[in-house]
C-alpha atoms as one frame of an Amber mdcrd trajectory, in Angstrom:
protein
  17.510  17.402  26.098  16.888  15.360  22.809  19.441  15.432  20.373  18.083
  15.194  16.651  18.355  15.965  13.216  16.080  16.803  10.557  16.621  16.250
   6.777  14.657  15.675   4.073  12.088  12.940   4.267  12.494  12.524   8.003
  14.016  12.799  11.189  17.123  11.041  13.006  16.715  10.491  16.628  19.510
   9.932  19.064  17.495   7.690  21.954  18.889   5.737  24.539  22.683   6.333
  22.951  21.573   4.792  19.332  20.632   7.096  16.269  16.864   5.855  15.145
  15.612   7.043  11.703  11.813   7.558  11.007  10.795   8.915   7.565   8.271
  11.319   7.137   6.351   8.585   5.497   5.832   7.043   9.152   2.255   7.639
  10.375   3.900   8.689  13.667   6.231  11.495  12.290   4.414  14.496  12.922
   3.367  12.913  16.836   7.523  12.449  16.847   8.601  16.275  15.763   5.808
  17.646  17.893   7.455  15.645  20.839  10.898  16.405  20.000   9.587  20.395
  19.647   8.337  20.054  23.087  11.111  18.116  24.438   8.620  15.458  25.896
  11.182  12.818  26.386   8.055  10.995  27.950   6.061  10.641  24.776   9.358
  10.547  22.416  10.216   7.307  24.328   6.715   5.711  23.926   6.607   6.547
  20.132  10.120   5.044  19.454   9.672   2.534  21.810   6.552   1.220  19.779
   5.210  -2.311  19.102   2.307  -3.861  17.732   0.508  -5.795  20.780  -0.664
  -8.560  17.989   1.133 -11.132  18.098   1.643 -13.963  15.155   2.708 -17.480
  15.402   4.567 -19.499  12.865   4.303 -16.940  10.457   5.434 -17.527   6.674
   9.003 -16.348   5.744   7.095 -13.643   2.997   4.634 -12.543   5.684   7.762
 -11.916   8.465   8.732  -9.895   5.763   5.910  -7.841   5.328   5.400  -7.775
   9.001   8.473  -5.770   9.163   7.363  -3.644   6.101   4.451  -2.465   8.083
   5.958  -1.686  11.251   8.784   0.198   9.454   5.416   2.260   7.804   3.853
   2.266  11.411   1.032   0.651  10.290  -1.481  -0.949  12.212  -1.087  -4.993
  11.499  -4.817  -5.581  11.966  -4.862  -5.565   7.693  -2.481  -8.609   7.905
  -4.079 -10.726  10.457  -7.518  -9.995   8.645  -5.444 -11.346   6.086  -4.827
 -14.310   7.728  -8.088 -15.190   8.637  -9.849 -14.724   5.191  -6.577 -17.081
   3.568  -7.552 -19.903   5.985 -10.739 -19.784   4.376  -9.137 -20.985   1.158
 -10.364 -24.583   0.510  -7.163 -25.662  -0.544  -3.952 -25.836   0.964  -1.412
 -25.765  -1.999  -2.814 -22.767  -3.380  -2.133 -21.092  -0.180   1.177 -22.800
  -0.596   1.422 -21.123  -3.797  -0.323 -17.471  -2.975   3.266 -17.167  -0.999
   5.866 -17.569  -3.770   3.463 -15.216  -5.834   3.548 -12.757  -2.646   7.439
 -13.191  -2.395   8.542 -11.649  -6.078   7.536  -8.368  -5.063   5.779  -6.796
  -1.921   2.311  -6.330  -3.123   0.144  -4.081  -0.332  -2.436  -5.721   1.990
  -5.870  -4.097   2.573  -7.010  -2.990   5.988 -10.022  -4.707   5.028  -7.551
  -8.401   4.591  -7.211  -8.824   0.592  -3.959  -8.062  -1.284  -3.509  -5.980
  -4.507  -2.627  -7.101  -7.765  -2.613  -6.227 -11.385  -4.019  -7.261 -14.942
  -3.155  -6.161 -17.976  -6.429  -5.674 -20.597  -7.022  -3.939 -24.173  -7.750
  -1.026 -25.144 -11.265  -1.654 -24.431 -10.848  -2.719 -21.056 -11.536  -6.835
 -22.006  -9.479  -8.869 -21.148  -6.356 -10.336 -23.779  -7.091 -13.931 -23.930
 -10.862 -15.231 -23.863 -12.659 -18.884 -23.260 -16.080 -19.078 -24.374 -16.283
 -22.333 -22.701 -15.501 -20.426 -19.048 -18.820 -20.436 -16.702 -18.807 -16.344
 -15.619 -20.896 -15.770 -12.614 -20.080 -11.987 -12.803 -18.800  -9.793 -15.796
 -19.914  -8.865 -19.037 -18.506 -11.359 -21.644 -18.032 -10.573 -25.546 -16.742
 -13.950 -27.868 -15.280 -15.450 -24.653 -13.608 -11.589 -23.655 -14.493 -10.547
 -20.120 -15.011  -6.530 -19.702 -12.954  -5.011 -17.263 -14.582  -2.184 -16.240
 -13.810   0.538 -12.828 -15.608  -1.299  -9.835 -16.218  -4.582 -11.680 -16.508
  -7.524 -10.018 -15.045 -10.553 -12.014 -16.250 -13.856 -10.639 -16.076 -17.666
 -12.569 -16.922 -20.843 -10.516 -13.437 -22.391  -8.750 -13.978 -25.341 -10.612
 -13.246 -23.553 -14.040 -10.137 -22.485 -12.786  -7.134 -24.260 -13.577  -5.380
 -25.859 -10.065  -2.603 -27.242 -11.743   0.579 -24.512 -11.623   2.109 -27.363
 -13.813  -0.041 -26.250 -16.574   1.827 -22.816 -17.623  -1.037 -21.263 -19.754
  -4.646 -22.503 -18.685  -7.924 -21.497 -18.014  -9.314 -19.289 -15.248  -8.675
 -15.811 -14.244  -5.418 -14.017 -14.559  -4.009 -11.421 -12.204  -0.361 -10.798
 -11.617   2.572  -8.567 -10.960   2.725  -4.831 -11.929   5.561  -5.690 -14.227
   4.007  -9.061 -15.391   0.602  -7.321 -16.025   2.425  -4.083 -17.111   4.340
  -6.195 -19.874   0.905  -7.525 -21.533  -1.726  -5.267 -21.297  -2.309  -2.253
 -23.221  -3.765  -0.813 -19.997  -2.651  -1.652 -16.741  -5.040  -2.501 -13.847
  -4.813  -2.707 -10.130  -7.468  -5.309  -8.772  -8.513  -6.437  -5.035  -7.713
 -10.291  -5.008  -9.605 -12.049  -1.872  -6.639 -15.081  -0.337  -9.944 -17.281
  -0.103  -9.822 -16.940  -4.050  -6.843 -18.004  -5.040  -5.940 -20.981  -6.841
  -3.036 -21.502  -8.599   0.802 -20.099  -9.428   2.010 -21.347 -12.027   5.985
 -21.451 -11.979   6.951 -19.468 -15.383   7.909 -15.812 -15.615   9.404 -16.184
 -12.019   5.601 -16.760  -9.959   4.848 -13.470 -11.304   0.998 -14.405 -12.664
  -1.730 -16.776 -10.728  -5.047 -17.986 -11.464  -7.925 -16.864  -9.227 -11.736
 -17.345  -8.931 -12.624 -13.552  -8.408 -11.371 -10.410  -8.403 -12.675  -6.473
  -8.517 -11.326  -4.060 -10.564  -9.701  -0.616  -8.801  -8.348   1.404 -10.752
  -6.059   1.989 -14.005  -2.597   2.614 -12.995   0.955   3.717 -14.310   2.999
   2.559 -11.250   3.137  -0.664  -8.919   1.548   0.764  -5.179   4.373   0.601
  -2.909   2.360   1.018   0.521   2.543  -1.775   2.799  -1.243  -1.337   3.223
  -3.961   0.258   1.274  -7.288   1.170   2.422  -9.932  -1.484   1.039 -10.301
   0.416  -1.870  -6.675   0.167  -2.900  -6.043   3.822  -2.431  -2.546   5.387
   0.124  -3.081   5.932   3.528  -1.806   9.081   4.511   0.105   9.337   7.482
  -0.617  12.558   9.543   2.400  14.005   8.362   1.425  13.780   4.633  -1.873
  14.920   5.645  -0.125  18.265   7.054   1.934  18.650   4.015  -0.913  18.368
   1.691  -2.719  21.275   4.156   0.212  23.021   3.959   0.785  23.189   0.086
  -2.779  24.340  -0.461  -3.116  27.251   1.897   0.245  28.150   0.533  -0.958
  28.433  -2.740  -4.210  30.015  -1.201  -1.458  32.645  -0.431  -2.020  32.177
   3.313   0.241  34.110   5.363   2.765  31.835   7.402   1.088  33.222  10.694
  -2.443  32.368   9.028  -1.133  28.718   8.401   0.171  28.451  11.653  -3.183
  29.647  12.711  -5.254  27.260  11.018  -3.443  24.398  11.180  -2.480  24.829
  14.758   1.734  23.441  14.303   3.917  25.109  16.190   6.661  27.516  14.123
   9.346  24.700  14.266   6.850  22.213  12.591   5.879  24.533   9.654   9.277
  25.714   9.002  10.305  21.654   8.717   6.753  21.496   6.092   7.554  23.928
   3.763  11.734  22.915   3.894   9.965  19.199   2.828   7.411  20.827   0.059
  10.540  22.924  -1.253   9.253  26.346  -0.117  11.002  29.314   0.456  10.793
  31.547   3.646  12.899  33.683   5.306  12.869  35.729   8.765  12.910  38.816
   8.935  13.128  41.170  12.143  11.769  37.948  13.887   8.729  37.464  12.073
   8.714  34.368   9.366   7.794  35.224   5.948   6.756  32.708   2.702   8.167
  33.759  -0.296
């Protein structure tokens, strides 16, 4: 027999004599409390007893870091060592150097696809703040030296009009940065897809919280930093199967589906739905052993 507990947000399981927490968050959770339901101790033990089979070498303090971050998730790491491989094809080796004290401020999510996300902060309009007419733009539409920063644009100037020197606080070249950095600026806030390969520089004000890159593509408009470990390539939250349920869940309920229908449809066992809709904040009772949503 398993001893566990379920609260809000996730589930505490006693295994091998030491209390393990995984949040609902966890792309494992609803694999785990279908386990624990069955009292598979079998497939309980090879969930908790989990680990990545890539392995990483002399890996960078900030990346150990969010190593751990996507474990914890239960992410795959095959977004980080794509990662990898696209920053070694960054020409230069101090601004790879330099990407990681700009990575270390905050944790900024990874891409399955191996780029990281960022933000800008833009006008009204969507141009960008500052402008240089004397920039060389390979891709973007550019107004008195003002790039346009529309959904799904792809912002590109040559490296070599780029500033390289973090030295040199306010420069030329392209300017992405933290959600609080970008945030601060911008009238509207942006998150952008930033290639490793295209970084160049970090310059050391405002605590490594901007850098100067080569190219970037515009995502989305946002009013809160991404806190996923990883994205898809598109910068959007993976849902774990859990969330997936819960989102089911909330819509037949308001479909007024029937808690037998749900169970039905969604094929969870009573035990499963009962720990949904305590999660979504939905009241049910029993009554003369059948369940009932109210």
């Amino acid at each position: 027999m398993i001893a566990y507990i379920v609260n809000s947000g996730g589930v505490t399981v006693f295994f091998n004599g030491n209390p393990i927490r995984m949040e609902s968050s966890h792309r494992q959770y609803g694999e785990l409390l279908k386990a624990l339901a069955d009292s598979d101790e079998e497939k309980v033990n090879e969930i908790l007893s989990f680990e990545d089979s890539v392995e990483f070498e002399n890996l960078h303090p900030v990346l150990v870091e969010k190593l751990k971050q996507i474990k914890k998730q239960g992410f795959s790491c095959a977004g980080l060592k794509n990662f990898l491989e696209r920053l070694s094809q960054n020409p230069s080796a101090a601004s790879i150097a330099e990407l990681y004290d700009f990575l270390s401020y905050k944790s900024l999510p990874i891409t399955e696809d191996g780029h990281f996300i960022a933000y800008k902060g833009v006008k009204e309009d969507y141009y960008s703040i500052c402008g240089n007419d004397k920039t060389k733009v390979l891709k973007g539409v550019v107004k008195n030296g003002h790039i346009l920063n529309d959904i799904g644009a792809e912002i590109e100037v040559a490296r070599n009009q780029v500033d390289d020197v973090r030295e040199n606080e306010c420069s030329f070249g392209l300017h992405v940065g933290s959600f609080d950095y970008a945030n601060r600026f911008g009238e509207r806030t942006l998150a952008v897809k930033v290639d490793p390969k295209d970084v160049v520089s970090v310059p050391k004000d405002y605590n490594f919280q901007k850098m100067r890159v080569c190219r970037y593509v515009v995502l989305s408009e946002v009013a809160a930093e991404k806190k996923q470990a990883v994205t898809t390539p598109d910068g959007k939250k993976i849902l774990s199967e859990w969330e997936e349920t819960l989102e089911r869940v909330s819509e037949f309920v308001h479909k007024d589906f029937s808690f037998r229908e749900i169970l039905t449809a969604l094929n969870l066992t009573e035990q499963k739905l009962i720990i949904a809709l305590n999660e979504l904040g939905i009241d049910w009772t029993l009554d003369d052993g059948e369940y009932y949503i109210l």
